[in-house]
Backbone of each chain as ProteinMPNN parsed JSONL, in Angstrom:
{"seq_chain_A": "XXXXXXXXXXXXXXXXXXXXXXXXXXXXXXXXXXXXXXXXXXXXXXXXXXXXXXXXXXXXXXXXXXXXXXXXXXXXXXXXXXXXXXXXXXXXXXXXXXXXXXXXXXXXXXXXXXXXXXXXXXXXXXXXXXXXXXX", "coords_chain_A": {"N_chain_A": [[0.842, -1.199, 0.0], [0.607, 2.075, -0.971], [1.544, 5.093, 0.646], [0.76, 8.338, 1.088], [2.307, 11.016, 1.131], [1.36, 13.813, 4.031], [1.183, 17.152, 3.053], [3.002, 19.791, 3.746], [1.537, 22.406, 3.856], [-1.157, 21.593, 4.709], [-0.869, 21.113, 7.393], [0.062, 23.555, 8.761], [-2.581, 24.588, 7.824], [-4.129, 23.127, 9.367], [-2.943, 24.114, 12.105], [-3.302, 27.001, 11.767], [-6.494, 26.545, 12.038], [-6.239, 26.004, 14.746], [-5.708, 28.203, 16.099], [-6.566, 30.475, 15.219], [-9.958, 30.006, 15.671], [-11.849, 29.098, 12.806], [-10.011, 30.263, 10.894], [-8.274, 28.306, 9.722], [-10.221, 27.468, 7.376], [-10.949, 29.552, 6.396], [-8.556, 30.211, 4.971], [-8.163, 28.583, 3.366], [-10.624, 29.009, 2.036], [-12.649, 27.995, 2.042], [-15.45, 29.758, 2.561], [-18.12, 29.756, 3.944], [-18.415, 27.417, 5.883], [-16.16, 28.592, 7.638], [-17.36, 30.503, 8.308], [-19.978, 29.266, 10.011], [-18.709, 27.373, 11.223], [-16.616, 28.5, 12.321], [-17.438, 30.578, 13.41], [-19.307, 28.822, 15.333], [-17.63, 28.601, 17.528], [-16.223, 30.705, 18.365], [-18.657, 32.42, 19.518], [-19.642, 30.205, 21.053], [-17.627, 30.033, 22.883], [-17.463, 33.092, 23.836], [-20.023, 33.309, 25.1], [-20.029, 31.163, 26.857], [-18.125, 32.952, 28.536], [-19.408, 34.712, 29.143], [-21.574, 34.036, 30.963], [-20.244, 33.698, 32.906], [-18.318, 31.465, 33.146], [-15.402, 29.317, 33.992], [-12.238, 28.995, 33.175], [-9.596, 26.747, 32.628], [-6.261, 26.286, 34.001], [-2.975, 25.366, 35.365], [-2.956, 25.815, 37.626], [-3.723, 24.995, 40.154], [-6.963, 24.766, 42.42], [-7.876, 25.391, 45.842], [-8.062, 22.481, 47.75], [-7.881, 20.925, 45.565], [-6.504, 18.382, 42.622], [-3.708, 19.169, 41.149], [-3.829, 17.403, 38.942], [-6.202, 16.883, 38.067], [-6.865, 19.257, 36.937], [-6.029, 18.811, 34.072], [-7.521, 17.655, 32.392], [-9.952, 19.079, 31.623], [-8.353, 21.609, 30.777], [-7.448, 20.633, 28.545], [-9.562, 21.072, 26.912], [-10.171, 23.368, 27.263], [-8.374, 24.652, 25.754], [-8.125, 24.132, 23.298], [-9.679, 26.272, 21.972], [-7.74, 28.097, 21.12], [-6.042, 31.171, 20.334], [-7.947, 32.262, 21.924], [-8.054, 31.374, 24.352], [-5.234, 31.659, 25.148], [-4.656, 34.771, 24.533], [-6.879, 35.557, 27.024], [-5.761, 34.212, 28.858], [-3.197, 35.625, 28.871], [-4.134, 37.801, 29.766], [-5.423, 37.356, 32.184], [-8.309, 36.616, 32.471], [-11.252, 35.222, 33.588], [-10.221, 32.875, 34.585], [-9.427, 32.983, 37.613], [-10.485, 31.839, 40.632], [-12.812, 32.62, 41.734], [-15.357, 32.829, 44.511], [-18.089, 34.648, 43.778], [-18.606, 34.535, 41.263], [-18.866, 31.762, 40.781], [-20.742, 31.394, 42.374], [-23.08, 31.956, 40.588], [-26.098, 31.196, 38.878], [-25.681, 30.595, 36.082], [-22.685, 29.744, 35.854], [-21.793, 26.376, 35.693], [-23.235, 26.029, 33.282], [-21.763, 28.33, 31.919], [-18.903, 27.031, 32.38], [-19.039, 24.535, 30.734], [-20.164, 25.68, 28.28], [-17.279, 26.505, 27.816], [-15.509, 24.105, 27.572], [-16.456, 23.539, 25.369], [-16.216, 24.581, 23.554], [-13.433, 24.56, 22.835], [-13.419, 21.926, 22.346], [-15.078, 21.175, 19.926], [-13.65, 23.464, 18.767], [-11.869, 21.739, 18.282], [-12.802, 19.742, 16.444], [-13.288, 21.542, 13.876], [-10.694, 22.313, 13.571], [-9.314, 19.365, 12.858], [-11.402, 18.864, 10.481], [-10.252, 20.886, 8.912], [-7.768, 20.319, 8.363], [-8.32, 17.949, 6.967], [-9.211, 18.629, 4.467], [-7.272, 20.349, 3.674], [-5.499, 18.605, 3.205], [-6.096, 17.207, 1.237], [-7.559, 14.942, 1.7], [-10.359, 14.959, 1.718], [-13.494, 15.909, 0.827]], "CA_chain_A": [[0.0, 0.0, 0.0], [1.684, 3.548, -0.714], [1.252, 6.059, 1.676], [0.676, 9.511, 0.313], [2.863, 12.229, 2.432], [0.531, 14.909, 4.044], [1.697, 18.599, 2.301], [3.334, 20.846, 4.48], [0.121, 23.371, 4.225], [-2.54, 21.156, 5.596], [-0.243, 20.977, 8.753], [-0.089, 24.898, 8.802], [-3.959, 25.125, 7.576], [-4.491, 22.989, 10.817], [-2.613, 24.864, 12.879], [-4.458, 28.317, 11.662], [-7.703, 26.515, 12.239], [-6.424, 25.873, 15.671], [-4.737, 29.336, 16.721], [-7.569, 31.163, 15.201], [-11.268, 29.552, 15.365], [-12.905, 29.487, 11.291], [-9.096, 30.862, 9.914], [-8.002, 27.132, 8.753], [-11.54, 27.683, 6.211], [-10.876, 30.899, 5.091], [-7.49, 29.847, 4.309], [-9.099, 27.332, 2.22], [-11.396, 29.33, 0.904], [-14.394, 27.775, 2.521], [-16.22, 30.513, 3.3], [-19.186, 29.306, 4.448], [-17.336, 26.792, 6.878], [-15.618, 29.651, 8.229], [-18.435, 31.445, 9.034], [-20.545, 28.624, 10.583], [-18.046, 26.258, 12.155], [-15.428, 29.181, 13.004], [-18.631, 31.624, 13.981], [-20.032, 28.864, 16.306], [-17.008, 28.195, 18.506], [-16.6, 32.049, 18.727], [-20.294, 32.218, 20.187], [-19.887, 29.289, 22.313], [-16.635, 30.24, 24.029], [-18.098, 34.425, 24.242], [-21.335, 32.867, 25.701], [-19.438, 30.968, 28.097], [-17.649, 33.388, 29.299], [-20.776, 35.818, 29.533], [-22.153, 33.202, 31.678], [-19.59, 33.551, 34.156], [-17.749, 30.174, 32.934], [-14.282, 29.066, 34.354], [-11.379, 28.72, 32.456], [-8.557, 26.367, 33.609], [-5.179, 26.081, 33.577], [-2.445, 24.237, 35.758], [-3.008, 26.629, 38.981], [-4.92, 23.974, 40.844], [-7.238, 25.91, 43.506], [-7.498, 24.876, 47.683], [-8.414, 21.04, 48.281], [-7.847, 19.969, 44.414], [-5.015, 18.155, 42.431], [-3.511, 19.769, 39.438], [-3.538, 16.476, 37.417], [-7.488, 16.979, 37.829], [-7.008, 20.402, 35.873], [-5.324, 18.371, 32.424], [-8.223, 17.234, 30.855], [-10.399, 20.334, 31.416], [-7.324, 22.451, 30.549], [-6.509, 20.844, 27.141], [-10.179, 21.301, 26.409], [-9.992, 25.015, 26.865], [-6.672, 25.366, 24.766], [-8.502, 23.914, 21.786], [-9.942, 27.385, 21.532], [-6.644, 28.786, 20.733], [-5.5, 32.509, 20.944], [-8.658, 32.804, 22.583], [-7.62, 30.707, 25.719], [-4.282, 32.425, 25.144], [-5.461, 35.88, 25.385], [-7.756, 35.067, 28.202], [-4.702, 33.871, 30.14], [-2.226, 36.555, 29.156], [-5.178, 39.115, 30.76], [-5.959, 36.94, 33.411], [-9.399, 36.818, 32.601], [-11.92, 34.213, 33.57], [-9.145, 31.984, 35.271], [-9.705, 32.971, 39.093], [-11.433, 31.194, 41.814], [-13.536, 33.707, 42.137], [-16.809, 32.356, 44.699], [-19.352, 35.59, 43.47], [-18.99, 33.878, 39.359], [-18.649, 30.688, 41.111], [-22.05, 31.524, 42.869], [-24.18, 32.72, 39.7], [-26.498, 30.112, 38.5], [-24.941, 30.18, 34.659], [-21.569, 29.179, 36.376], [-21.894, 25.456, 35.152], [-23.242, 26.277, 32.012], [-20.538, 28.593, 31.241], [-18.134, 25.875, 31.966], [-19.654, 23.299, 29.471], [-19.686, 25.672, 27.125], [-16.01, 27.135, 27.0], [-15.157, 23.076, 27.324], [-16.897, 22.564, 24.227], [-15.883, 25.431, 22.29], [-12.113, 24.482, 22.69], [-13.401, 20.767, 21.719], [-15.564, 21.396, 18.848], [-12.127, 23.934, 17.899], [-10.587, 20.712, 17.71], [-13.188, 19.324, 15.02], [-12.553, 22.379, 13.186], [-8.954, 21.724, 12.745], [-9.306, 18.079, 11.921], [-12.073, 19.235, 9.258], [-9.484, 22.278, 7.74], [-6.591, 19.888, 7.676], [-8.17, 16.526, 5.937], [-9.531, 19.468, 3.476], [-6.289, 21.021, 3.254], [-4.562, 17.738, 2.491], [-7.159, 16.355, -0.018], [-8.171, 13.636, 2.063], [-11.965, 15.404, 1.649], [-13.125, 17.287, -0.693]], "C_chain_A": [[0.879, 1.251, 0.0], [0.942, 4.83, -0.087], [1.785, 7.314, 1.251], [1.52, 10.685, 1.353], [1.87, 13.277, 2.263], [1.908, 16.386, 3.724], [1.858, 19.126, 3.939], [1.764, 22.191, 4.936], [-0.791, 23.151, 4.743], [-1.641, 21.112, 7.1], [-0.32, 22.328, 9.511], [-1.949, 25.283, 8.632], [-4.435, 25.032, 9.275], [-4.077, 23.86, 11.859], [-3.164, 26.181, 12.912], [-5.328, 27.846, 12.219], [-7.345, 26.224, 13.815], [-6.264, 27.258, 16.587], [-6.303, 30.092, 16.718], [-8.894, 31.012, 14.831], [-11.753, 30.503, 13.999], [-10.893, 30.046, 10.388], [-8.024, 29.906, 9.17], [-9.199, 27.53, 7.398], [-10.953, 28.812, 5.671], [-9.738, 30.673, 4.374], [-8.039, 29.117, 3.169], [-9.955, 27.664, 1.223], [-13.204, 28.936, 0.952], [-14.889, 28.828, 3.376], [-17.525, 30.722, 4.291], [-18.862, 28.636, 5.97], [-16.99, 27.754, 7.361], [-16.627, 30.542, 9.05], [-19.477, 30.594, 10.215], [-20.045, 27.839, 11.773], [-16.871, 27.44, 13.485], [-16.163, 29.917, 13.979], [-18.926, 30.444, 15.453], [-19.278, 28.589, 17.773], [-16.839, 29.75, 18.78], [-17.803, 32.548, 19.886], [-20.336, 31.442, 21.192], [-18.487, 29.79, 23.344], [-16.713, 32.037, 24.744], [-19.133, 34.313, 25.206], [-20.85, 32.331, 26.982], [-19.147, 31.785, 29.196], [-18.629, 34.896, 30.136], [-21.492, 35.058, 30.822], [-21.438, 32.723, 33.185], [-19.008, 32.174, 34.302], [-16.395, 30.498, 33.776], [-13.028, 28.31, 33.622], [-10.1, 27.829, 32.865], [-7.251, 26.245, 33.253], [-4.393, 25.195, 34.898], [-2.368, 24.733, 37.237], [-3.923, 25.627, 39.739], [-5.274, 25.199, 42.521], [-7.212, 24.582, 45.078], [-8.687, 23.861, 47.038], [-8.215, 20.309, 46.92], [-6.214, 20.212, 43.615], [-4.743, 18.744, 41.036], [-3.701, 18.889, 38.404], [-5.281, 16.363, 36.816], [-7.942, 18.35, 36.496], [-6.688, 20.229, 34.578], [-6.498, 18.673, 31.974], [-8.991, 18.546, 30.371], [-9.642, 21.59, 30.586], [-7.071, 22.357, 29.102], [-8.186, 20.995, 26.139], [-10.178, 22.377, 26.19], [-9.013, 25.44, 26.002], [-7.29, 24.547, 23.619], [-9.182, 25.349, 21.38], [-8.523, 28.384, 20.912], [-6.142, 30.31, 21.051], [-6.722, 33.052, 21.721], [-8.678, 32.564, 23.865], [-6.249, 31.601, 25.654], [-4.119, 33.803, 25.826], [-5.702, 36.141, 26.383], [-7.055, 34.855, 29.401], [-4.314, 35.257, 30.777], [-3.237, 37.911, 30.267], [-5.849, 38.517, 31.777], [-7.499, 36.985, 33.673], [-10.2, 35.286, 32.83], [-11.159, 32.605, 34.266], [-9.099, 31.866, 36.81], [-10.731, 32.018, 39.494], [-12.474, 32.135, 42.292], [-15.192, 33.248, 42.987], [-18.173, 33.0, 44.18], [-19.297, 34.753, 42.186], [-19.185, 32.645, 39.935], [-20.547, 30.396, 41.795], [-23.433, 31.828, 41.797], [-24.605, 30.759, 39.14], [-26.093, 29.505, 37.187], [-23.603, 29.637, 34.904], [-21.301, 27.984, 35.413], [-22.126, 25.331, 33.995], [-21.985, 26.804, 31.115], [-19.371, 27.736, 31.062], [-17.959, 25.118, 30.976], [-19.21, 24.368, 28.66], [-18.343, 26.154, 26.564], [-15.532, 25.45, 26.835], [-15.601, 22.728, 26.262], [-16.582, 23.219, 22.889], [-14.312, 25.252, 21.998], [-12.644, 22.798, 21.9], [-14.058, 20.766, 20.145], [-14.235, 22.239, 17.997], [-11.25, 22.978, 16.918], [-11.07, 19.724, 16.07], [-12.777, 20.175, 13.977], [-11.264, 22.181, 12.263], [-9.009, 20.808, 12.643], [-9.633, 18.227, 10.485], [-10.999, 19.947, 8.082], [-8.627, 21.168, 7.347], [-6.915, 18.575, 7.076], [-8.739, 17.356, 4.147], [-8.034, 19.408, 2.333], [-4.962, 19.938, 2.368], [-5.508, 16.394, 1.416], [-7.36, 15.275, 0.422], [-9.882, 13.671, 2.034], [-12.411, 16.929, 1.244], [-14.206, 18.556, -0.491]], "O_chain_A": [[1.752, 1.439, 0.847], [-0.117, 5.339, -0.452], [2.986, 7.488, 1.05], [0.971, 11.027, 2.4], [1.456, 13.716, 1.19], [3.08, 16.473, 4.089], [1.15, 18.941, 4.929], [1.29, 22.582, 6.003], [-1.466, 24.02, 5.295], [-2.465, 21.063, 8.014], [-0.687, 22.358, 10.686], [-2.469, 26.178, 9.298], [-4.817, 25.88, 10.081], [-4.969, 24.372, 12.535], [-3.531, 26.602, 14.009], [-5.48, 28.458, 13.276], [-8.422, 26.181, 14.408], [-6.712, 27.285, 17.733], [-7.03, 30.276, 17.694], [-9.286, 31.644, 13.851], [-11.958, 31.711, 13.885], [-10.873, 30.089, 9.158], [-7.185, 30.286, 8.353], [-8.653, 27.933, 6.371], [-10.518, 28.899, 4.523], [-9.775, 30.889, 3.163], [-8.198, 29.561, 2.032], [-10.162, 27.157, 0.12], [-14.259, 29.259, 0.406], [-14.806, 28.856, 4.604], [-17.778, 31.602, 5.113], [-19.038, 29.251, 7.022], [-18.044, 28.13, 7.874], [-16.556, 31.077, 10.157], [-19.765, 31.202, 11.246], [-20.583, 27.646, 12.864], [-16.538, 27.33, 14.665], [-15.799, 30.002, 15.152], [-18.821, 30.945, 16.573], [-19.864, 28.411, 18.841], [-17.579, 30.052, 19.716], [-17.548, 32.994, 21.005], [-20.945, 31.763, 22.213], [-18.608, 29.823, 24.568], [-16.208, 32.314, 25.832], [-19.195, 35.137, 26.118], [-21.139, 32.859, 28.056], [-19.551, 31.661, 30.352], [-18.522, 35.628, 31.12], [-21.962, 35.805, 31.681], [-21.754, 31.942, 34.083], [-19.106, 31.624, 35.4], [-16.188, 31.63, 34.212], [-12.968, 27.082, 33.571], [-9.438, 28.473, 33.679], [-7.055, 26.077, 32.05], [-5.099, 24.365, 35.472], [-1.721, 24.056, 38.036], [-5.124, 25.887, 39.659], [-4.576, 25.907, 43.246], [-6.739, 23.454, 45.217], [-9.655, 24.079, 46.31], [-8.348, 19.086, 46.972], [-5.342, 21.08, 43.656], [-5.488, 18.74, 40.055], [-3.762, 19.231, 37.224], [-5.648, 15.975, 35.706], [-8.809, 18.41, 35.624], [-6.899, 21.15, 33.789], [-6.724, 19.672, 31.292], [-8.876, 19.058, 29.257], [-10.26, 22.389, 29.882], [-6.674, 23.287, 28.399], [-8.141, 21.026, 24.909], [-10.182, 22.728, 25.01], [-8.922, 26.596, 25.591], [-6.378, 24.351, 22.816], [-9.168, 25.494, 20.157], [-8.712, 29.398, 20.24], [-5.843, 30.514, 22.228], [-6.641, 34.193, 22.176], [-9.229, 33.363, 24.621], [-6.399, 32.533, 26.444], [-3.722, 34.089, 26.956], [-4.976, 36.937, 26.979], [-7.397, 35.117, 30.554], [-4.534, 35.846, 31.835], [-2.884, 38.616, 31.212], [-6.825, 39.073, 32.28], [-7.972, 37.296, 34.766], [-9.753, 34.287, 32.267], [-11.695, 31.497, 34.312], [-8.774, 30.791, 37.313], [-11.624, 31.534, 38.798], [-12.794, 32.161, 43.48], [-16.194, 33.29, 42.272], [-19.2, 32.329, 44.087], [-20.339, 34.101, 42.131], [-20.143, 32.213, 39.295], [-21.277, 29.419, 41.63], [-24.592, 31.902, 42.205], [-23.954, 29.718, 39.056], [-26.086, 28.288, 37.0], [-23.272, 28.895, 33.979], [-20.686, 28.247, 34.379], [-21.391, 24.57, 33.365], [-21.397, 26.273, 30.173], [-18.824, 27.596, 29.968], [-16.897, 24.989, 30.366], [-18.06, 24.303, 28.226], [-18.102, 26.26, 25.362], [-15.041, 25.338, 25.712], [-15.301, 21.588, 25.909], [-16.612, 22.809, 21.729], [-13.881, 25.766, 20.965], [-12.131, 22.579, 20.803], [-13.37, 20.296, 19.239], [-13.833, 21.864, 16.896], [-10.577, 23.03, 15.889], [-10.399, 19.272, 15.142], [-11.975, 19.739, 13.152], [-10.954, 22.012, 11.084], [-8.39, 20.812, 11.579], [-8.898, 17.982, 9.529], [-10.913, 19.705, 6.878], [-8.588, 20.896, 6.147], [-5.956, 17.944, 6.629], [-8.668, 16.824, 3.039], [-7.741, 18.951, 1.228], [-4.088, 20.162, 1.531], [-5.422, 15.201, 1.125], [-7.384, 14.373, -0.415], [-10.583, 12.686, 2.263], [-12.081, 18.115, 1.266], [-14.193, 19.509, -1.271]]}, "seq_chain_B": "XXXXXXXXXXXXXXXXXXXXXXXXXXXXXXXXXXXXXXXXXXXXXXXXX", "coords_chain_B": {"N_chain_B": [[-29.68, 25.018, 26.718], [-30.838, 25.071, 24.344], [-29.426, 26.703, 22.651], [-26.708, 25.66, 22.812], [-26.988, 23.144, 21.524], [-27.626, 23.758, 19.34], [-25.249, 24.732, 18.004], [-23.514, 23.181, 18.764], [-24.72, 20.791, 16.875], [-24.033, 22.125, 14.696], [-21.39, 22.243, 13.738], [-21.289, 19.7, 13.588], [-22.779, 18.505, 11.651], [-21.469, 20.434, 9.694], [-19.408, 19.125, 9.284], [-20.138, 16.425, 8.387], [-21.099, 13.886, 6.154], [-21.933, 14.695, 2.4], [-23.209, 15.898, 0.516], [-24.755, 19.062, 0.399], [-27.543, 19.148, 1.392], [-27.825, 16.611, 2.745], [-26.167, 17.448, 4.825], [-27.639, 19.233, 5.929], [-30.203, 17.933, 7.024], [-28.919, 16.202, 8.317], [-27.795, 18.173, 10.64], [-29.974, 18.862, 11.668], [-31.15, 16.775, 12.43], [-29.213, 15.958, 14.653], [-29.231, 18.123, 16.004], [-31.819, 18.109, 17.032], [-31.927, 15.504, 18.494], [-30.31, 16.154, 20.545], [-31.614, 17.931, 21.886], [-34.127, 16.353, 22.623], [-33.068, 14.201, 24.024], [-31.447, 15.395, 26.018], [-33.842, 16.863, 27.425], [-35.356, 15.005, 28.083], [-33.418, 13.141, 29.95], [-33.658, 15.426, 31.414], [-36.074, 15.178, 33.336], [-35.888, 12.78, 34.014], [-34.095, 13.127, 35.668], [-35.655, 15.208, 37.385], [-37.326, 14.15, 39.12], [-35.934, 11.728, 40.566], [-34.487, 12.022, 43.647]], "CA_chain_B": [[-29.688, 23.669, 26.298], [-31.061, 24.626, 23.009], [-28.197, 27.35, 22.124], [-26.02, 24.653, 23.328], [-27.488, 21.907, 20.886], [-27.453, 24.05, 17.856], [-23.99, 25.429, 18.437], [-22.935, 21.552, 18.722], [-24.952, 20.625, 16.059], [-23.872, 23.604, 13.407], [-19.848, 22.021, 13.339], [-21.187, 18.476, 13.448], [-23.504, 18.664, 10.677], [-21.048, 20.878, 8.559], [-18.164, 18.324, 8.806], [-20.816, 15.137, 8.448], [-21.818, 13.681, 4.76], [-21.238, 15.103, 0.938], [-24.212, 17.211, 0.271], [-25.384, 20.03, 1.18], [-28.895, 18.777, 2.013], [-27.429, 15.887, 3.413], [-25.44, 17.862, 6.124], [-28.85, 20.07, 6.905], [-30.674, 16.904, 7.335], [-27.706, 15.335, 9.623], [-27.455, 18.974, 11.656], [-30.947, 19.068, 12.602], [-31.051, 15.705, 13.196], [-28.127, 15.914, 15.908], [-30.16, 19.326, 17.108], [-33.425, 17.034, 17.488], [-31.31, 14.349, 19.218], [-29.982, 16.785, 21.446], [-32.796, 18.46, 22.766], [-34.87, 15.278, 23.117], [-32.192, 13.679, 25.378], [-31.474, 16.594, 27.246], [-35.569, 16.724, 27.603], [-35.804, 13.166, 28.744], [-32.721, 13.009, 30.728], [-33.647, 16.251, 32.476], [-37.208, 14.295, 33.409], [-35.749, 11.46, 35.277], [-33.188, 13.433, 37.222], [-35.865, 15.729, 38.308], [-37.549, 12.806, 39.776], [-34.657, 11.516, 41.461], [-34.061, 13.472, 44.875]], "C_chain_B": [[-29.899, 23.748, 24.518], [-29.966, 25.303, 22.237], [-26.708, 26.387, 21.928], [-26.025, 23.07, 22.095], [-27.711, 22.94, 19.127], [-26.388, 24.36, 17.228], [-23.185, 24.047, 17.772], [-23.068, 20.964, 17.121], [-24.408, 21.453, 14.368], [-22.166, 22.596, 12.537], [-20.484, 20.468, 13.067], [-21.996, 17.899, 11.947], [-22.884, 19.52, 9.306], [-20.165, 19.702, 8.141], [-18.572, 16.816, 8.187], [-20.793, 15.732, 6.799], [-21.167, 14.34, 3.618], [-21.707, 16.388, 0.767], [-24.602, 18.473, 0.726], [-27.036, 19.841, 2.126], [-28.598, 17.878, 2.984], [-26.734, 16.201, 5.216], [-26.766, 18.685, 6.633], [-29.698, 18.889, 7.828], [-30.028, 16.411, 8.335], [-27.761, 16.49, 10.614], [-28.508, 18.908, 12.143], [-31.293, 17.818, 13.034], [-30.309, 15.309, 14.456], [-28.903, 16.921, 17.227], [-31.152, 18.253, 17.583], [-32.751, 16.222, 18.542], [-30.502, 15.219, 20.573], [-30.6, 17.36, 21.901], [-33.939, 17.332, 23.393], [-34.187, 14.616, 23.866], [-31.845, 14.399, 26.054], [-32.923, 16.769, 28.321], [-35.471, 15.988, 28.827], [-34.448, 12.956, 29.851], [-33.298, 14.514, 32.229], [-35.05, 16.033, 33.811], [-36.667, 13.702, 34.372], [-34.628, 12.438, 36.05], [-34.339, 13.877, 37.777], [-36.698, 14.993, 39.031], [-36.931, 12.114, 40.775], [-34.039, 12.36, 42.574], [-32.915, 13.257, 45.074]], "O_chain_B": [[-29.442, 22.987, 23.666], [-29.502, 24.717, 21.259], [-25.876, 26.499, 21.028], [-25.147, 22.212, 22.002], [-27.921, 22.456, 18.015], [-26.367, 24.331, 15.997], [-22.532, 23.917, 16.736], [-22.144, 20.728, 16.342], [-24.575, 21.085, 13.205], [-21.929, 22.385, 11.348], [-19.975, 20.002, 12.048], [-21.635, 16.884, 11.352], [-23.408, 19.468, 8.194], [-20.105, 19.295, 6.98], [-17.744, 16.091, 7.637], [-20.646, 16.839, 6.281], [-19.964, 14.589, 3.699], [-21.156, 17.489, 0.8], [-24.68, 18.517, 1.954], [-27.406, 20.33, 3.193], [-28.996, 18.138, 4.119], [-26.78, 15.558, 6.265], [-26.89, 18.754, 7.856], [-29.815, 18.935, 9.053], [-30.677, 16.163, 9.351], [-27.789, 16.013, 11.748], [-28.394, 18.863, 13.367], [-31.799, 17.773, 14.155], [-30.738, 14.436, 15.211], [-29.096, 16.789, 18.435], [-31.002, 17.659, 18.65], [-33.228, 16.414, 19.661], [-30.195, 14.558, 21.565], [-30.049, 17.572, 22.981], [-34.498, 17.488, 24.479], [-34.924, 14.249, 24.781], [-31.925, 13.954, 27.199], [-32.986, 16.79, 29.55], [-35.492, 16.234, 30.033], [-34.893, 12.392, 30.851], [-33.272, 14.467, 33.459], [-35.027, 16.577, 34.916], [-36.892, 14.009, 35.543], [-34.499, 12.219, 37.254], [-34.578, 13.24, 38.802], [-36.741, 15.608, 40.096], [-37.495, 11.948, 41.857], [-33.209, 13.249, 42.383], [-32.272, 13.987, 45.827]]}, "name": "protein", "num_of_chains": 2, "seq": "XXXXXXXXXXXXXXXXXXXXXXXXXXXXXXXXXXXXXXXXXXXXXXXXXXXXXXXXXXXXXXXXXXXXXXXXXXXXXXXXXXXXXXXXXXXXXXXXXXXXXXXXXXXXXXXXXXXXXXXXXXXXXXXXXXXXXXXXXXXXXXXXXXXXXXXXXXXXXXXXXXXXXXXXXXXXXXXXXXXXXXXX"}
């Protein structure tokens, strides 16, 4: 069986579509895609954070273990410079009990966890595009 | 739940199938399937003390 080498650009497309939710597609040229798929992780990780969600990283807070913060953690970093960002400004990352207390709390959670995961369909999608594995 | 289930549905339904009809058909099908188990799951918890 011969095994086709993936192109240098679908590796880079992916990586756009991961840095910057919908900017693997436009690269591409799928505009539509871009607008829908890139638009709804946008929306879901804004919504989140409107909702008084919690963002995590490797700061583990009082009574819990940091290795509990991975999985959550590498869900949020599928959003890309938007978890980035978010860090560098220290936003949405505290222990804070008043956000911690609002009834959207939980919600917001789910949805920044889903907007970094769905990110990650995204970039699968851009880069089997980008390397003509789907057309 | 339903922002939540269309949101979901929108990426899963673009990346699914060939067609274009085909992927509308598959997204609201995932939406449907996600609001009716959300529904029905939210049912028996609140049941459950």
């Amino acid at each position: 069986m011969q095994v086709e080498a993936t192109p240098g650009t679908a590796w880079l497309t992916g990586l756009a579509a991961w840095f910057i939710p919908g900017l693997g597609h436009v690269l591409l040229k799928r505009w539509v895609r871009a607008v829908l798929m890139g638009g709804a992780v946008w929306v879901c990780f804004f919504v989140g954070l409107g909702m008084g969600g919690h963002l995590f990283d490797l700061s583990a807070s009082e009574g819990s273990w940091i290795i509990l913060q991975i999985p959550p953690m590498i869900a949020n970093i599928g959003t890309g410079a938007l978890y980035i960002v978010s860090w560098i400004a220290d936003y949405g990352f505290a222990d804070d009990p008043v956000r911690a207390a609002r009834a959207t709390y939980e919600y917001g959670n789910t949805f920044l966890l889903i907007a970094g995961l769905l990110n990650y369909l995204n970039m699968l999608d851009a880069f089997d595009i980008a390397a003509g594995r789907k057309p | 739940m339903a922002l939540f289930a269309a949101l979901a549905s929108i990426i899963f339904g673009a990346m699914a199938k060939d067609t274009t009809r085909e992927r509308l058909i598959y997204g609201l099908k995932v939406f449907a399937e996600f609001m009716v188990i959300g529904l029905v799951l939210s049912w028996i918890l609140y049941f459950i003390p």
